[in-house]
C-alpha positions in Angstrom: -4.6 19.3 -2.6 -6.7 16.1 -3.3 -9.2 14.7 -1.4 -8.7 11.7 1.1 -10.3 8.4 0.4 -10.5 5.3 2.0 -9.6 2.6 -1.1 -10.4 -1.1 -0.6 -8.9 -3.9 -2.7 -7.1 -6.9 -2.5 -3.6 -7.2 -1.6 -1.4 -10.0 -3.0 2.2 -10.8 -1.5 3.9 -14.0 -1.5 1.2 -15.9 -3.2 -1.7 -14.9 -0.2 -4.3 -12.6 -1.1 -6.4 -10.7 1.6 -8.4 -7.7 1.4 -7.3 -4.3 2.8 -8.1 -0.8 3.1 -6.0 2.3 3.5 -6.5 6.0 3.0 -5.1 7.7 0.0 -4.9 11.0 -1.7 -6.5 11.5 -4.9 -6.3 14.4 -7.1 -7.9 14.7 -10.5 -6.1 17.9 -12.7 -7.8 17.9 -16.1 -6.5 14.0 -17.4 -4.7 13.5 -14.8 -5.2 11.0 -11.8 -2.5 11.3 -8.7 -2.9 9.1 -5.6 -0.5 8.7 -2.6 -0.9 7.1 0.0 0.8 5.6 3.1 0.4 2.4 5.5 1.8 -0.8 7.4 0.9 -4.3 6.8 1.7 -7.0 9.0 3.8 -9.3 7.1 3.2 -12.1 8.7 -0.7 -12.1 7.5 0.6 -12.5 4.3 2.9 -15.6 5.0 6.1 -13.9 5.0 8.0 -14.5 8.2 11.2 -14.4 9.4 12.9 -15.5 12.7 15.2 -13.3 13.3 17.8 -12.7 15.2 18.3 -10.9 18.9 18.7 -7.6 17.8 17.3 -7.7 14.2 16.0 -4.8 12.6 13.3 -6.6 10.7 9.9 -5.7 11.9 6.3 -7.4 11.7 4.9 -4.3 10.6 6.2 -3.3 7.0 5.6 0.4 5.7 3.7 0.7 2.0 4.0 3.4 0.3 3.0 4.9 -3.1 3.0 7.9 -5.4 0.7 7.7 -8.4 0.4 9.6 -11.5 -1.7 8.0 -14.7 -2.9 9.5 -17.4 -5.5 7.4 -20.4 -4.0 5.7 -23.0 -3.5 7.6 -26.6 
């Protein structure tokens, strides 16, 4: 098991860029980095909106999620 973290960067999506920060996993196994994480974003921060309609199933909130796995370059 890895070791929570809270990771800040900057988030760009349809051409805004804001800062955010989430928690994530992070696991180091000899040269091995793996991060997950999961988390919502409002979409609308980021410009993205949508009108909708009565009974829509689009949301404000939009789930992120990830699964990681790098190793260096040869």
């Amino acid at each position: 098991m890895g070791i929570m973290y809270d990771v800040t960067g900057n988030l760009t999506l349809h051409g805004v860029t804001k800062g955010i920060t989430f928690p994530a996993e992070i696991k180091i196994d000899g040269d091995t980095l793996t991060t997950t994480a999961e988390f919502t974003i409002n979409r609308s921060e980021w410009g993205v909106s949508y009108p909708g309609l009565a009974d829509d199933a689009i949301r404000e909130n939009v789930l992120l999620f990830f699964d990681v796995k790098a190793k260096p370059a040869s």
